[in-house]
N, CA, C and O atoms as a printed pandas DataFrame, in Angstrom:
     atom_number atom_name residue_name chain_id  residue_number  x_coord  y_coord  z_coord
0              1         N          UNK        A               1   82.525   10.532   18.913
1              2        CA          UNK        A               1   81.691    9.532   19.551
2              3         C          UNK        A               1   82.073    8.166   18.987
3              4         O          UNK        A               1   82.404    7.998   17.813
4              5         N          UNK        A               2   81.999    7.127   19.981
5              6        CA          UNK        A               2   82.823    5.611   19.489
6              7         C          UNK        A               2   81.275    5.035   18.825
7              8         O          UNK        A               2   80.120    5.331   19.132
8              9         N          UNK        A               3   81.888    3.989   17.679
9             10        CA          UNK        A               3   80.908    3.061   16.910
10            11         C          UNK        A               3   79.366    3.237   17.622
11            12         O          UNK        A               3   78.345    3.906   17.462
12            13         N          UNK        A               4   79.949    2.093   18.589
13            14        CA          UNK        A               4   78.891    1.518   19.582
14            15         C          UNK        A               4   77.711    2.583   20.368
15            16         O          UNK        A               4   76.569    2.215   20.643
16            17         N          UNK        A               5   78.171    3.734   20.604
17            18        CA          UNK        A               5   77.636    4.966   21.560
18            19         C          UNK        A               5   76.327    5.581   19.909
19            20         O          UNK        A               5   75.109    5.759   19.884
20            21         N          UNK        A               6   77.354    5.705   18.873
21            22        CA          UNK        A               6   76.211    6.015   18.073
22            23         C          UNK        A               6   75.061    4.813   17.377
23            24         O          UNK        A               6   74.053    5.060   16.715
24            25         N          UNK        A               7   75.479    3.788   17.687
25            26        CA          UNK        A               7   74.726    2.622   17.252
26            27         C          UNK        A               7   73.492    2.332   18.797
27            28         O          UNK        A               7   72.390    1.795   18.911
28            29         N          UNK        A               8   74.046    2.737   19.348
29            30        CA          UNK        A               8   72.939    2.945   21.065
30            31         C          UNK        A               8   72.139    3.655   20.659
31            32         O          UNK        A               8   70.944    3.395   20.803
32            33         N          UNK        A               9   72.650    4.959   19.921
33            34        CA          UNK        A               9   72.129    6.578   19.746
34            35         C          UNK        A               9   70.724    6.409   18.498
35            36         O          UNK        A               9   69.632    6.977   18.509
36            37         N          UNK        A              10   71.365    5.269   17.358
37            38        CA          UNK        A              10   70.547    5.282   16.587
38            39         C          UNK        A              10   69.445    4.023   16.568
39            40         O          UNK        A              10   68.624    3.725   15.699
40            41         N          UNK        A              11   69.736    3.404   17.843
41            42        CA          UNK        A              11   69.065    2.530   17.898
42            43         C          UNK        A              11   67.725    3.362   18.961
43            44         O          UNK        A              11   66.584    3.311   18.501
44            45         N          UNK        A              12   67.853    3.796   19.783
45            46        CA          UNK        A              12   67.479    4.729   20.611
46            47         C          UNK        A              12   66.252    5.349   19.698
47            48         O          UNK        A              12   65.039    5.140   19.739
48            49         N          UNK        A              13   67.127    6.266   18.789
49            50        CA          UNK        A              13   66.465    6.838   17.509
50            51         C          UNK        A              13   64.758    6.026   16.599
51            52         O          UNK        A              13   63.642    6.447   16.292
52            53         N          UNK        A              14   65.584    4.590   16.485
53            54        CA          UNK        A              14   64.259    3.752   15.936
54            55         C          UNK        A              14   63.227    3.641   16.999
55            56         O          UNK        A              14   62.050    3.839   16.695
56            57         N          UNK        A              15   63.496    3.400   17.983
57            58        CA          UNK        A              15   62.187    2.616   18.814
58            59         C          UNK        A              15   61.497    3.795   19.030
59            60         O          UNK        A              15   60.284    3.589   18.998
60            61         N          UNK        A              16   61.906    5.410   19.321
61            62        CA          UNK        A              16   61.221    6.594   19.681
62            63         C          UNK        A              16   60.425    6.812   18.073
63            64         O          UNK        A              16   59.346    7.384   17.913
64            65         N          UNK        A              17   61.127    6.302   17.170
65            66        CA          UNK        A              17   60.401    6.770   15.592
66            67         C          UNK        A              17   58.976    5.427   15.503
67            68         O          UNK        A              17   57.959    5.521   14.815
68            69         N          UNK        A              18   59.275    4.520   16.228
69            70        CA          UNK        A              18   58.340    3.259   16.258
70            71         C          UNK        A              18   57.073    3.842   17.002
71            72         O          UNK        A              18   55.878    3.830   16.706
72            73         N          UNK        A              19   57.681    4.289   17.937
73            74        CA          UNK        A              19   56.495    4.733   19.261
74            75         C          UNK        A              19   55.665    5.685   18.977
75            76         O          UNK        A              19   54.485    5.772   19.317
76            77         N          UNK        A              20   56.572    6.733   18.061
77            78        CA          UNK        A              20   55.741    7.732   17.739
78            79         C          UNK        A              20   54.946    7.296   15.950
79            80         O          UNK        A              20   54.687    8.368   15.403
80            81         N          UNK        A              21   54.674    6.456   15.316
81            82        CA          UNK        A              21   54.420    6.485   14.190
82            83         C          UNK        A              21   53.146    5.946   14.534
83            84         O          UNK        A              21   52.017    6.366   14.280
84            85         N          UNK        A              22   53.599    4.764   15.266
85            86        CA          UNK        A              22   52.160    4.085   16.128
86            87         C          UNK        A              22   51.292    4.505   16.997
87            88         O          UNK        A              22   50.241    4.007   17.401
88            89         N          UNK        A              23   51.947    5.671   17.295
89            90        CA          UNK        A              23   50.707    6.870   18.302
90            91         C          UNK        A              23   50.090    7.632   17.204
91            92         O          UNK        A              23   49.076    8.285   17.448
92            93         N          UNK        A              24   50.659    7.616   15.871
93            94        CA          UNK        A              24   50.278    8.755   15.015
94            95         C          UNK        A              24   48.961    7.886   14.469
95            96         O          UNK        A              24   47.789    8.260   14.473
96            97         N          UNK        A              25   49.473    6.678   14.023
97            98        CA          UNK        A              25   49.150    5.596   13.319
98            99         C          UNK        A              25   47.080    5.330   13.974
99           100         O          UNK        A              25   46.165    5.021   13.210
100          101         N          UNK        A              26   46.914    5.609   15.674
101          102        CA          UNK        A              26   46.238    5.462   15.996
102          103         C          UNK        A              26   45.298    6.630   16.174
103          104         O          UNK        A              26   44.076    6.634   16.322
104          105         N          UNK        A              27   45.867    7.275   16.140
105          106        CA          UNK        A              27   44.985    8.906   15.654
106          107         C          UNK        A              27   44.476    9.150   14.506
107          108         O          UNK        A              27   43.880   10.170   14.161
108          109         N          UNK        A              28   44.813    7.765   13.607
109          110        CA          UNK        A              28   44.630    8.274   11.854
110          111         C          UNK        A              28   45.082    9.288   11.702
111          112         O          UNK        A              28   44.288   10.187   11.426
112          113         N          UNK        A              29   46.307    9.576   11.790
113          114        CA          UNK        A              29   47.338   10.623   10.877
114          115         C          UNK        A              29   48.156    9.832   10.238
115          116         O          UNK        A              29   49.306    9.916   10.670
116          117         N          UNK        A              30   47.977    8.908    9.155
117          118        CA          UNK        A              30   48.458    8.020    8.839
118          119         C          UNK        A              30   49.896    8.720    7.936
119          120         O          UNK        A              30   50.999    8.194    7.788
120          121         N          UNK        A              31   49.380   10.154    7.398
121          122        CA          UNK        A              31   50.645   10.544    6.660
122          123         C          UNK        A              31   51.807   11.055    7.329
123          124         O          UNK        A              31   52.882   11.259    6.765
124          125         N          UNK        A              32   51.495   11.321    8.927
125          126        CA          UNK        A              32   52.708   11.471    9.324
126          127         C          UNK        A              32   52.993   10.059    9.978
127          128         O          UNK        A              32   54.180    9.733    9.944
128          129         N          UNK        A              33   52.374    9.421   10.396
129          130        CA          UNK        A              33   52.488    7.807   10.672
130          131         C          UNK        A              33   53.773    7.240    9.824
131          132         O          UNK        A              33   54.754    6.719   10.355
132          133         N          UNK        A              34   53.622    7.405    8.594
133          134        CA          UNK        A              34   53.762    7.020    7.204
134          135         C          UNK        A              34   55.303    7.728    7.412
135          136         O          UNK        A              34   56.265    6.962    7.470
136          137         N          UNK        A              35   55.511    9.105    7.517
137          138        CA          UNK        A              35   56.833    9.546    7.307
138          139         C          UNK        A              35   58.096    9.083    8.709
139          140         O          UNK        A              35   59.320    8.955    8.733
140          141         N          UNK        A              36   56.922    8.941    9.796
141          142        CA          UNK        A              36   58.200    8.413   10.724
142          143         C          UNK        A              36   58.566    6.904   10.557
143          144         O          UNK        A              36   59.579    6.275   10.863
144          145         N          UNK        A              37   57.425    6.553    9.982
145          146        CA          UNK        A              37   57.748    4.800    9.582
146          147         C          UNK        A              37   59.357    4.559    8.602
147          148         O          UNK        A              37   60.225    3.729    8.871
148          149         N          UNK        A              38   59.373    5.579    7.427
149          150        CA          UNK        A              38   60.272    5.898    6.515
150          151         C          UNK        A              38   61.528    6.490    7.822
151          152         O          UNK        A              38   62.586    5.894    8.023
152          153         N          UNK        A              39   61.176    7.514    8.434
153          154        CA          UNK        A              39   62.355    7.475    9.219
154          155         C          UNK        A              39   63.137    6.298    9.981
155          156         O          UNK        A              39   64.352    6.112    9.905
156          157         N          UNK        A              40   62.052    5.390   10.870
157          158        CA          UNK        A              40   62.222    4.456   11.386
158          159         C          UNK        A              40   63.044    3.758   10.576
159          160         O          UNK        A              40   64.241    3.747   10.864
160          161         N          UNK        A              41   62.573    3.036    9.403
161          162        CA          UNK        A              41   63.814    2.132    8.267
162          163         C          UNK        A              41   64.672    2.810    8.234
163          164         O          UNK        A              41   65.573    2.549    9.031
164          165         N          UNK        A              42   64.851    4.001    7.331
165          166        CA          UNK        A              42   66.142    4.631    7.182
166          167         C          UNK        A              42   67.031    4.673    8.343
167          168         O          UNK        A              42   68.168    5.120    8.194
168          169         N          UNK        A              43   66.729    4.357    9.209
169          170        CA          UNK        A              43   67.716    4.437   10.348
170          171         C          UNK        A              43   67.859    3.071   10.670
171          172         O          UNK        A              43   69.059    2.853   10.841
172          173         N          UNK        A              44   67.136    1.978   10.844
173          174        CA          UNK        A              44   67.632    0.664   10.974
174          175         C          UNK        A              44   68.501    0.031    9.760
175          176         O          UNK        A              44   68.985   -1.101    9.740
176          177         N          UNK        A              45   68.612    1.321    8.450
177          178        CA          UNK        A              45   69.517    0.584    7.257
178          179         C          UNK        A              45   70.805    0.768    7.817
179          180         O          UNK        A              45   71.757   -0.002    7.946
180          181         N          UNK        A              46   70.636    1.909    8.110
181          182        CA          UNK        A              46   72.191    2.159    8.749
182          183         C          UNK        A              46   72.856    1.536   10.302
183          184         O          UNK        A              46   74.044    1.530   10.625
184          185         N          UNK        A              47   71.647    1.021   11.126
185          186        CA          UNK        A              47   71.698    0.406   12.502
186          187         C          UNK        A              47   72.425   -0.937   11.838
187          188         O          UNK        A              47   73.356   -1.447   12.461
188          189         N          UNK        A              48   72.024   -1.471   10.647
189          190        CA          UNK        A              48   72.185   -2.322   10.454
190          191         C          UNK        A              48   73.656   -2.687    9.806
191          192         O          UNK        A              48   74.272   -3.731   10.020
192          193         N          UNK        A              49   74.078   -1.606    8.977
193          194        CA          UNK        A              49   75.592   -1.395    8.570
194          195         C          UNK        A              49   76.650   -1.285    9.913
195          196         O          UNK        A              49   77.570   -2.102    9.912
196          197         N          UNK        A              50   76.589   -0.516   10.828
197          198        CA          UNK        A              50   76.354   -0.318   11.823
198          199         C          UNK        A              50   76.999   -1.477   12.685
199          200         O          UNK        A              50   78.178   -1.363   13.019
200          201         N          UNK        A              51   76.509   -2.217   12.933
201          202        CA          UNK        A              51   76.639   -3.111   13.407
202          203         C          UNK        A              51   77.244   -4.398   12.828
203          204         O          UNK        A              51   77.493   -5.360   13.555
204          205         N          UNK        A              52   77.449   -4.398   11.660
205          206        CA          UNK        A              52   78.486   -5.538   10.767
206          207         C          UNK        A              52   79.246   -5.125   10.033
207          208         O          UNK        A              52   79.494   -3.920    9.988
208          209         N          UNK        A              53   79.852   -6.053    9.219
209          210        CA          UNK        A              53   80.977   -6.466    8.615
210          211         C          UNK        A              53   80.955   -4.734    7.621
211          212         O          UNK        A              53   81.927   -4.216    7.073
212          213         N          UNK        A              54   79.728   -4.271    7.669
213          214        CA          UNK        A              54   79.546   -3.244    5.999
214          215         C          UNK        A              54   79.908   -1.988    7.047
215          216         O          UNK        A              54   79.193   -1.004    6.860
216          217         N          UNK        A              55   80.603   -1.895    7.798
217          218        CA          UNK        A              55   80.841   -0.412    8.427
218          219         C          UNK        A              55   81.345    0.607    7.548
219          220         O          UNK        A              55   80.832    1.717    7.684
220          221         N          UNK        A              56   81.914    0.521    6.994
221          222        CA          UNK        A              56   82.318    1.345    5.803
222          223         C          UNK        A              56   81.506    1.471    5.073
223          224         O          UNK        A              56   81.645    2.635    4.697
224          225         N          UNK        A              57   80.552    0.988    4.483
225          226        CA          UNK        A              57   79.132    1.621    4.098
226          227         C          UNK        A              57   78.499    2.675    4.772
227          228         O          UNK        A              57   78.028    3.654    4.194
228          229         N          UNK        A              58   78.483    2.534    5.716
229          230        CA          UNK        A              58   77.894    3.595    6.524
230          231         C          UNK        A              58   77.577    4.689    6.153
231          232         O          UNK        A              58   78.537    5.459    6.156
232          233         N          UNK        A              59   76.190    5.345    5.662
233          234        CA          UNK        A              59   76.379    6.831    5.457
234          235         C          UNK        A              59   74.838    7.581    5.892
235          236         O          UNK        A              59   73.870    6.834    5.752
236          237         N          UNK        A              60   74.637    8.561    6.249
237          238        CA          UNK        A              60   73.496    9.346    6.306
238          239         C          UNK        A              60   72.824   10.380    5.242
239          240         O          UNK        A              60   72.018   11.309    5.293
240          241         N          UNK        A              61   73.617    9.692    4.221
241          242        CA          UNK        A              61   72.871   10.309    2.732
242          243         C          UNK        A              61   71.538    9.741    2.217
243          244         O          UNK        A              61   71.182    9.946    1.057
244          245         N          UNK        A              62   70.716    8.942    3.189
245          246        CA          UNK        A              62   69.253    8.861    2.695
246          247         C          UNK        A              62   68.619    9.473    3.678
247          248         O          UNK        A              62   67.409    9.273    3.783
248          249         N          UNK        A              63   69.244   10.290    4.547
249          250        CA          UNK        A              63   68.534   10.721    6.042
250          251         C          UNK        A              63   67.887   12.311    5.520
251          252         O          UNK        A              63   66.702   12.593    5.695
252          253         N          UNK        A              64   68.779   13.171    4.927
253          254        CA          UNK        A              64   67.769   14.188    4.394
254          255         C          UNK        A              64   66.817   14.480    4.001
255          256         O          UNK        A              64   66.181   15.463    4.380
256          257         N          UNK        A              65   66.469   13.665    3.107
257          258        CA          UNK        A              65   64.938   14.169    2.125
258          259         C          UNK        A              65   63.774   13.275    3.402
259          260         O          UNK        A              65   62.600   13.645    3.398
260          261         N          UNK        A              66   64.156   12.257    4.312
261          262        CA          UNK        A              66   63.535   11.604    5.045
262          263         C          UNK        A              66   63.280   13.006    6.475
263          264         O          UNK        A              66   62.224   13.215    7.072
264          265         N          UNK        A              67   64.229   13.533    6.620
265          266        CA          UNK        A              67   63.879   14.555    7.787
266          267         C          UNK        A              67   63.266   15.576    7.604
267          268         O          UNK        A              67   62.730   16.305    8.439
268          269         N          UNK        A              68   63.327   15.687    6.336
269          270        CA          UNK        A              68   62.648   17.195    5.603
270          271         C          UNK        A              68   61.195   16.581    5.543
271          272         O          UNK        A              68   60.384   17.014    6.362
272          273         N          UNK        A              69   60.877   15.815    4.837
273          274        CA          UNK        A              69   59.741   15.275    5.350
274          275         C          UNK        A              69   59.095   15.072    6.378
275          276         O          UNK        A              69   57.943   15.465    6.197
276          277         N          UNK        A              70   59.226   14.698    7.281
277          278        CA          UNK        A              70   58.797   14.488    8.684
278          279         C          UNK        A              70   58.742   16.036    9.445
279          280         O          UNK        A              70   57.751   16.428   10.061
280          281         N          UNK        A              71   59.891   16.761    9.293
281          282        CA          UNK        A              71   59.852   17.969    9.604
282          283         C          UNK        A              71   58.325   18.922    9.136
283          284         O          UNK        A              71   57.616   19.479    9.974
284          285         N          UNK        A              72   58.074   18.935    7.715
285          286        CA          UNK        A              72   57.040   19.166    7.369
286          287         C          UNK        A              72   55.538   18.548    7.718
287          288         O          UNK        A              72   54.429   18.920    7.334
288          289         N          UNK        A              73   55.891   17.571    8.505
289          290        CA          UNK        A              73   54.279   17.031    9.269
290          291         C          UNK        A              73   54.338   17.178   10.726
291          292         O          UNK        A              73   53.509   16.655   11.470
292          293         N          UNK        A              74   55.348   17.911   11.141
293          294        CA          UNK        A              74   55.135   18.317   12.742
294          295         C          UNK        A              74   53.891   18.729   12.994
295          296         O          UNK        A              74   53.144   18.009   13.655
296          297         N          UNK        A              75   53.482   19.926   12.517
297          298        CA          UNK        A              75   52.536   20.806   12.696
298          299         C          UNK        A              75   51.258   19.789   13.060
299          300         O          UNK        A              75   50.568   19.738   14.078
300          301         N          UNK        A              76   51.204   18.854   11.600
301          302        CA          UNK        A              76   49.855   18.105   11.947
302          303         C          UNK        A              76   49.872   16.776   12.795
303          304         O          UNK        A              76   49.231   15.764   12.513
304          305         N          UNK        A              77   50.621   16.922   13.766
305          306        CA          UNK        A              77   50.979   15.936   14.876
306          307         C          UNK        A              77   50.437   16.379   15.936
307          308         O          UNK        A              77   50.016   15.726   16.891
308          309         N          UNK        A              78   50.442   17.828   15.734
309          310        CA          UNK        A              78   49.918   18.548   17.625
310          311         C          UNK        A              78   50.730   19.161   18.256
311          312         O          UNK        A              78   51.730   19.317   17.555
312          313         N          UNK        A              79   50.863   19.699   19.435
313          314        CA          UNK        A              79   51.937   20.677   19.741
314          315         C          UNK        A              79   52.540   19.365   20.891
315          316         O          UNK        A              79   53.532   19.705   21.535
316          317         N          UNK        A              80   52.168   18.376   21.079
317          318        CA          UNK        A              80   52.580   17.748   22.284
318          319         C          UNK        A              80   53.691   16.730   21.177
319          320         O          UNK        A              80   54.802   17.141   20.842
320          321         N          UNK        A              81   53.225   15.614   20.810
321          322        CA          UNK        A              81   53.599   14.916   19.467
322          323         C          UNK        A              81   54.591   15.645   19.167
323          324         O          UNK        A              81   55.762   15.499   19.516
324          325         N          UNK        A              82   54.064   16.560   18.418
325          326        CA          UNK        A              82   54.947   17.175   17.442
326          327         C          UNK        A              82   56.560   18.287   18.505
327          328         O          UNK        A              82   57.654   18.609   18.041
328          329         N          UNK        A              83   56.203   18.457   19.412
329          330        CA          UNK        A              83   57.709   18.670   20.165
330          331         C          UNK        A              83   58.229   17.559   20.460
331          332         O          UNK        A              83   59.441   17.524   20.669
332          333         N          UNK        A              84   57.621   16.646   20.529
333          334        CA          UNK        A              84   58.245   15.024   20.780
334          335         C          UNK        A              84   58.932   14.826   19.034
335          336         O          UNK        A              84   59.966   15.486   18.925
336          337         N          UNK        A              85   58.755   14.473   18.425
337          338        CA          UNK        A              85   59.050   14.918   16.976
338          339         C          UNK        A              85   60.348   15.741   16.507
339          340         O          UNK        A              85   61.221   15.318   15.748
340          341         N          UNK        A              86   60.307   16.650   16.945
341          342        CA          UNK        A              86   60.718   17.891   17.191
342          343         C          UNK        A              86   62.719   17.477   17.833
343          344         O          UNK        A              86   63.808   17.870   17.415
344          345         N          UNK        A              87   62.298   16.505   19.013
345          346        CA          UNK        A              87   63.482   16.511   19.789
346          347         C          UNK        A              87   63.953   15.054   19.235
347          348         O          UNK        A              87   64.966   14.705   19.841
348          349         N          UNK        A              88   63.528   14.090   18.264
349          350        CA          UNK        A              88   63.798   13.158   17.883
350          351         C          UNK        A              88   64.497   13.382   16.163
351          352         O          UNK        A              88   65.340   12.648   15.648
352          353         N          UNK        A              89   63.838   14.624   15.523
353          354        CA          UNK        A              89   64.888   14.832   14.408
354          355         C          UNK        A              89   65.949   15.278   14.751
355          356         O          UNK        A              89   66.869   14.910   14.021
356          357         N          UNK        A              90   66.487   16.512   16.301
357          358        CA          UNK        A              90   67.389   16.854   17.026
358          359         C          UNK        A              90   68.262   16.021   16.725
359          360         O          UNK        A              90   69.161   16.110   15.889
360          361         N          UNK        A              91   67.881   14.835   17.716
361          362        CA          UNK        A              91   68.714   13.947   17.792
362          363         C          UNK        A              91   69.416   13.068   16.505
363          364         O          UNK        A              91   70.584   12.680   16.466
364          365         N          UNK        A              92   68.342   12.861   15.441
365          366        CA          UNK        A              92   68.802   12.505   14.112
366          367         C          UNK        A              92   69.867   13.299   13.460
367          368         O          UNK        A              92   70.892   12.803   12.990
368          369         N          UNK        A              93   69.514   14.802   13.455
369          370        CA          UNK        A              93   70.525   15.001   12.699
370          371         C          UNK        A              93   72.026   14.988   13.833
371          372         O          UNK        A              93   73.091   14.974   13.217
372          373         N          UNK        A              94   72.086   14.991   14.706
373          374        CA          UNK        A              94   73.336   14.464   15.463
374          375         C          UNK        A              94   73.937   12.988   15.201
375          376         O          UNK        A              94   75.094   12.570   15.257
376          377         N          UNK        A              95   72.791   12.399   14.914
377          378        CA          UNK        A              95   73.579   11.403   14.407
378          379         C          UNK        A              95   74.394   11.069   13.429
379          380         O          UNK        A              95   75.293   10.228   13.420
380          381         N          UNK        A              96   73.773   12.267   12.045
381          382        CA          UNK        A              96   73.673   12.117   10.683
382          383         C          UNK        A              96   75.645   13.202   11.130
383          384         O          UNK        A              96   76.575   12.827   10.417
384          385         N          UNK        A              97   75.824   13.800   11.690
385          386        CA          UNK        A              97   76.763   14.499   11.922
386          387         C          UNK        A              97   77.573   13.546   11.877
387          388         O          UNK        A              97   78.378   13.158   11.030
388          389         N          UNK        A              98   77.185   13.107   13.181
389          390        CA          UNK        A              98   78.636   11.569   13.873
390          391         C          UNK        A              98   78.758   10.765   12.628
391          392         O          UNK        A              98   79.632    9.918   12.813
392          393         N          UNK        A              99   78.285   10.684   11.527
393          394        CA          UNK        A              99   78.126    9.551   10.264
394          395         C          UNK        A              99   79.178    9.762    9.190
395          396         O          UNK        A              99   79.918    8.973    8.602
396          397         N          UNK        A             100   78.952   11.528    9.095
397          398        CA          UNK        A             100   79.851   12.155    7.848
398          399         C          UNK        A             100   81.288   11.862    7.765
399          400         O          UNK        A             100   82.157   11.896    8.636
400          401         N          UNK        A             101   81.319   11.676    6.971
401          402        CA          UNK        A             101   82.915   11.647    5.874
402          403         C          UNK        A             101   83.945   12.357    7.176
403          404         O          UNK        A             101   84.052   13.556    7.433
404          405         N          UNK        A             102   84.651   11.165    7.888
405          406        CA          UNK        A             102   86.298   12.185    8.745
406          407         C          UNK        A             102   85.310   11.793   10.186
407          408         O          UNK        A             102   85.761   10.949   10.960
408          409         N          UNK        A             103   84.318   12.275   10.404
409          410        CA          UNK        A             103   84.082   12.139   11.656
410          411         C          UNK        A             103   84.384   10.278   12.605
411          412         O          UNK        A             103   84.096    9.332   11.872
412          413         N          UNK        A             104   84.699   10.038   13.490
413          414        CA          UNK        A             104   85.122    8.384   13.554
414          415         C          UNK        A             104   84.600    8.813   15.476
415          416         O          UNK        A             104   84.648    7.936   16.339
């Protein structure tokens, strides 16, 4: 996948982690609120490498302990939420793939 297609992909990624933290956010589930918020950054650090001069920085080594987390508050999201959830770490760790060491 080219630069740009995964920088769409992970930009894509933030605004669905925005949408959903702030739906959580208004339910008072603030702790899963709280973990997609952490997803949300962690992915604009790298949107942000990403997109400038630091491309070679680039890495998805803060994306684990951030998905494992979030993964663990599906449940208390709801079955609707939380498959929404569900298809947005999908997509994360595809990204975190396209990121690794060789892949271009």
């Amino acid at each position: 996948m080219e630069r740009m297609e995964v920088q769409r992909d992970v930009r894509s990624a933030i605004a669905i982690a925005y949408e959903l933290s702030r739906h959580e956010h208004v339910q008072n589930r603030e702790h899963v609120s709280q973990a997609l918020g952490e997803l949300k950054d962690e992915l604009a650090r790298i949107e942000a490498k990403l997109g400038g001069e630091r491309i070679h920085e680039v890495t998805a080594d803060g994306l684990p302990p951030v998905l494992r987390q979030v993964e663990g508050l599906v449940e208390d999201a709801g079955p609707v939420v939380g498959d929404q959830i569900k298809a947005l770490l999908q997509s994360v760790q595809r990204i975190a793939g396209e990121l690794a060491p060789g892949r271009s």
